[in-house]
C-alpha positions, -999 to 999 in steps of 0.1 A, spaced: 484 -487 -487 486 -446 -475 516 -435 -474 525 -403 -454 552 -383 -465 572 -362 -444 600 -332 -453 612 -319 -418 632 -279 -423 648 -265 -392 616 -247 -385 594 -261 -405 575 -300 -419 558 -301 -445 537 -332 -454 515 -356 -481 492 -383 -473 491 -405 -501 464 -434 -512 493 -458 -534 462 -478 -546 458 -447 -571 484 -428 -564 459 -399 -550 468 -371 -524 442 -371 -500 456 -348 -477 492 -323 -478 501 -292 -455 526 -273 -438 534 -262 -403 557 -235 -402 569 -215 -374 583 -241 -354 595 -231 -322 580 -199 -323 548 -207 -302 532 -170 -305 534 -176 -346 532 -213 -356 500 -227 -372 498 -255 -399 480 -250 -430 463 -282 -438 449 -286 -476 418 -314 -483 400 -316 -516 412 -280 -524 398 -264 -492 421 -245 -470 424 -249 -431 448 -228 -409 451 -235 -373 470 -219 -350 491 -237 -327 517 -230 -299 545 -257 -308 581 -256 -295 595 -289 -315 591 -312 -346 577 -343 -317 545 -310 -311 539 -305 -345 539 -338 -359 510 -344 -335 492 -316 -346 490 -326 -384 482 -363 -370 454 -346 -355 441 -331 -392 445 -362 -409 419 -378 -381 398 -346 -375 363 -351 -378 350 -326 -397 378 -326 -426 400 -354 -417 410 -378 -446 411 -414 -425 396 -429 -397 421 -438 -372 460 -433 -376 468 -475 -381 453 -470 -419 488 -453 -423 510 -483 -438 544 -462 -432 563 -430 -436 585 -417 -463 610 -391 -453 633 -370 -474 669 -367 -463 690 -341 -485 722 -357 -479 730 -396 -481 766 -392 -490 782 -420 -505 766 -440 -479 734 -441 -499 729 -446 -532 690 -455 -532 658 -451 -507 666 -478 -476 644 -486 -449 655 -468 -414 669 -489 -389 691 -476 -362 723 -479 -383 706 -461 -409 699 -432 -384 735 -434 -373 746 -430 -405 728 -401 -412 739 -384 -385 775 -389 -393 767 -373 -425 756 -342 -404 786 -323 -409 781 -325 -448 743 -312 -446 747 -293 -410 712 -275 -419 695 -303 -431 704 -332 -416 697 -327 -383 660 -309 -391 655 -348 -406 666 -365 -379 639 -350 -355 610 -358 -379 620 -396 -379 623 -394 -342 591 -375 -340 572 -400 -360 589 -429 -340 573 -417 -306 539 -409 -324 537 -436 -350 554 -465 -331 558 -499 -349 554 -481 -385 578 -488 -412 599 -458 -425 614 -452 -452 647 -430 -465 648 -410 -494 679 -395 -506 683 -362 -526 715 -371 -533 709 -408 -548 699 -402 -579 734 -386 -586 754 -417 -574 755 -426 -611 781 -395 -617 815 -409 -630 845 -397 -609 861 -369 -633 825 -350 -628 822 -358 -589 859 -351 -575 874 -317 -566 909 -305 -579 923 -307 -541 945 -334 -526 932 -368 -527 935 -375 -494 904 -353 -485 883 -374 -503 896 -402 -488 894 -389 -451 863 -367 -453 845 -374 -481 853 -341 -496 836 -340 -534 806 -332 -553 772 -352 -547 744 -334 -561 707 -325 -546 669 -324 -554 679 -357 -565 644 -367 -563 631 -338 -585 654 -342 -618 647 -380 -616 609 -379 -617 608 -347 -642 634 -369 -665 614 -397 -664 579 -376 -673 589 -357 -698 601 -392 -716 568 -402 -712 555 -371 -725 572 -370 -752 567 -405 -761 603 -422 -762 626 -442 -741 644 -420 -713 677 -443 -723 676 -423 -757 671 -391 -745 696 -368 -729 683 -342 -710 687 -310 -689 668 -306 -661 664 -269 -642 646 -270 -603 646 -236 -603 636 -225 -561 644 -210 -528 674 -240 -537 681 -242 -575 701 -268 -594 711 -280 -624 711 -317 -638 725 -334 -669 707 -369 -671 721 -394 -703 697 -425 -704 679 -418 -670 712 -412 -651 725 -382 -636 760 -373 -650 764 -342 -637 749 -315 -619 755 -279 -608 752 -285 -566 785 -298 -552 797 -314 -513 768 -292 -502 738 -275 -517 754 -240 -516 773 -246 -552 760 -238 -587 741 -210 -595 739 -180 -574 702 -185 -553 679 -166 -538 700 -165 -505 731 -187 -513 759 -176 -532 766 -206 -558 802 -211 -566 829 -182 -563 866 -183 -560 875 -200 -529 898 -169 -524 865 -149 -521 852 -167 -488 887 -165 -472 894 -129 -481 863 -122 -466 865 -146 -434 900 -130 -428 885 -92 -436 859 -99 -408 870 -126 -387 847 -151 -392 846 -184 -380 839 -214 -404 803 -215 -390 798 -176 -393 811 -178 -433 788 -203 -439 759 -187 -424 765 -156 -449 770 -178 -478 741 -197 -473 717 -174 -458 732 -138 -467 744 -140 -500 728 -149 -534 705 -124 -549 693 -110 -512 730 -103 -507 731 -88 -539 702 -64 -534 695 -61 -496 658 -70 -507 637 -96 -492 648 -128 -497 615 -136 -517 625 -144 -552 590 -128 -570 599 -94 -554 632 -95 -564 618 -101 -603 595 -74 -597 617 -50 -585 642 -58 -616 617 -39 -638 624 -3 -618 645 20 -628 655 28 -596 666 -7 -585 700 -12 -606 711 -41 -580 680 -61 -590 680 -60 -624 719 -71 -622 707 -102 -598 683 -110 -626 707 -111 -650 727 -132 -630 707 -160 -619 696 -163 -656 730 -160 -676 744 -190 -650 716 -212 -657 722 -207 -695 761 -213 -692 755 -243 -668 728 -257 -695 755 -254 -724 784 -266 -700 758 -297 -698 759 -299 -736 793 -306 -734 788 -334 -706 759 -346 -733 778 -343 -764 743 -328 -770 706 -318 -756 677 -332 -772 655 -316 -741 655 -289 -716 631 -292 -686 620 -261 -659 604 -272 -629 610 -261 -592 586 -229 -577 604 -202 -602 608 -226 -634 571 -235 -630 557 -200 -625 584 -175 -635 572 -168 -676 601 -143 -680 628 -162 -663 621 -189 -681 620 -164 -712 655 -145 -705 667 -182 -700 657 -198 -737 667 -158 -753 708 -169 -738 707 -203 -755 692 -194 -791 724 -193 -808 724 -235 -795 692 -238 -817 666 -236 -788 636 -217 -800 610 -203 -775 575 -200 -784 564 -172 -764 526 -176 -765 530 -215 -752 557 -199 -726 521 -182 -708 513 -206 -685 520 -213 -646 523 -247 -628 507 -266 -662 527 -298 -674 532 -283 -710 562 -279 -742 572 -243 -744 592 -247 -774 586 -235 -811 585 -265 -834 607 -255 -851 635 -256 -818 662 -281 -824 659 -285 -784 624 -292 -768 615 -271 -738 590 -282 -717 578 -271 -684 574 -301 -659 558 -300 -625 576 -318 -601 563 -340 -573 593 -355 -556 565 -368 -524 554 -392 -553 593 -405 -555 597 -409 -517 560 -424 -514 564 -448 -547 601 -459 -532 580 -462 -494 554 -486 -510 582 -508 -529 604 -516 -496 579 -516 -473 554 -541 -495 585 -563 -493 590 -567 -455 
């Protein structure tokens, strides 16, 4: 069975093609741009080689026909003819409480994601037209749902409610539901097999460190808590979101410069975080860079910020835990970031966690970063959260 799966952004879809017989990529890309017709291009990967095209595309239906057209091209394309593609897995970031595992889409399924639109208003709808893009182009194919807030259905209510009145929860679903759901699960479940014991004796922290950066604490393969909340602005401040404040801070400034709910939202999402802190680029590697200057004060002070809020969430986590036996980095930055990663381990030493700083020199490699002599093990996991959605595509659809 191939598998293609598909991760739709408001401008952007990114993509896998996956042989399930071995579990081996055969083809991934992105096409970026969308909607921009003098910029967009997809950047199609094979076997390690690189091919950009260029393309004028003004939706999701556009694109999606483009990276069809890789997959089949004849020079580099992977298969045949698009009916060796079995079904699609998609990745939805919010499933509310509607969805506590991967489903297979029907048309209730797509109505209840868009009722969930409201809770993920800059994700959800980015989904929607990659499902309905691979409908019209892929017609007849099974598809599957993959939720990144599943995995933290499992949370018990004291960790999941907010301290408002009730009766938001009960009319609008108002309370905390967790993302890159997908992520913490696989990178819990590898490092267990990494390390050689059962995941249901383990508890663990895990740390997608990105663009979008969260926090998980996982007891016997089960998320209990994690640092997102009813949307993936809260926890830790991010490269362009703001993480959690006082409430009194978004209203103080709504009220300071009339903003509209959608306006506030906008800046605390795409404004804020350590951009808003230091008027940089919203890249995360110059921002590191930049903390090393002298004469950039507000980047060193975002540094310090990301990293001290990761630390306090990991040891709030040991409280959830009663107890960490290991901490996991994964995510673009906790992959390749050595002295995040560093500046991290330095703020939790005084919990036991020892750092060995040679092992800590590596980029993207599936590895332990701890001393041996750490009472917590550190280990850096690469995620692959397309091998979730495709493994959970195979499962239903081999069913049907």
């Amino acid at each position: 069975m191939k598998v293609l799966v598909v991760n739709c952004g408001s401008s952007s879809l990114k993509y896998q093609l996956i042989d399930m017989e071995n579990e081996t990529v055969l083809a991934k890309g992105i096409f970026e741009r969308i909607g921009e017709p003098e910029f967009s291009s997809v950047t199609h990967k094979v076997n390690g080689e690189k091919y950009v095209v260029n393309s004028p595309v003004n939706n999701h239906e556009e694109a999606l026909k483009i990276v069809l057209e890789q997959l089949v091209h004849s020079d580099y394309g992977v298969i045949k003819d698009l009916s060796e593609i079995s079904a699609v897995g998609h990745r939805i970031v919010h499933g509310g409480e509607k969805f506590d595992k991967s489903v297979l889409i029907t048309d209730e399924v797509i109505r209840n994601i868009e009722e969930l639109v409201p809770l993920a208003p800059l994700h959800n709808p980015a989904h929607l037209l990659g499902i309905n893009a691979c409908k019209k182009a892929m017609p007849g194919v099974p598809m599957v749902a993959t939720f990144d807030t599943a995995f933290h259905q499992t949370m018990p209510k004291e960790n999941y409610l907010y301290p408002v009145p009730y009766e938001y929860y009960e009319k609008y679903g108002i309370r905390k539901y967790g993302f890159h759901g997908t992520s913490h699960q696989y990178v819990s479940r590898r490092v267990a097999e990494v390390i050689g014991k059962p995941i249901e004796d383990l508890k663990i922290v895990t740390c997608h460190l990105g663009q979008g950066a969260s926090i998980c604490a996982i007891k016997a393969g089960k998320s209990i808590n994690t640092s997102m909340g009813l949307s993936p602005l809260g926890g830790i401040a991010m490269v362009t979101r703001s993480g959690d404040l006082d409430p009194s801070v978004v209203t103080e400034i709504m009220q300071r410069e009339n903003l509209s709910p959608k306006e506030a939202n906008s800046l605390l999402n795409k404004k804020s975080g350590l951009y808003g802190l230091t008027g940089l680029n919203p890249d995360f590697r110059e921002i590191e860079l930049a903390s090393y200057e002298a004469d950039k004060p507000k980047a060193t002070i975002a540094i310090e910020i990301f990293t001290k809020t990761i630390a306090e969430f990991v040891a709030k986590y040991a409280v959830s835990l009663k107890g960490i036996d290991v901490l996991v980095f994964t995510g673009g930055i906790g992959e390749n970031q050595i002295n995040i990663r560093k500046k991290i381990c330095e703020n939790l030493e005084w919990m036991g966690l020892k750092l060995d700083l040679k092992k800590n020199e590596v980029r993207s490699e599936e590895t332990k970063i701890s001393d041996d002599s750490s009472k917590i093990l550190a280990y850096i996991i690469p995620t692959d959260e397309e091998m979730v959605i495709a493994r959970d595509t195979k499962a239903i659809v081999e069913k049907l």
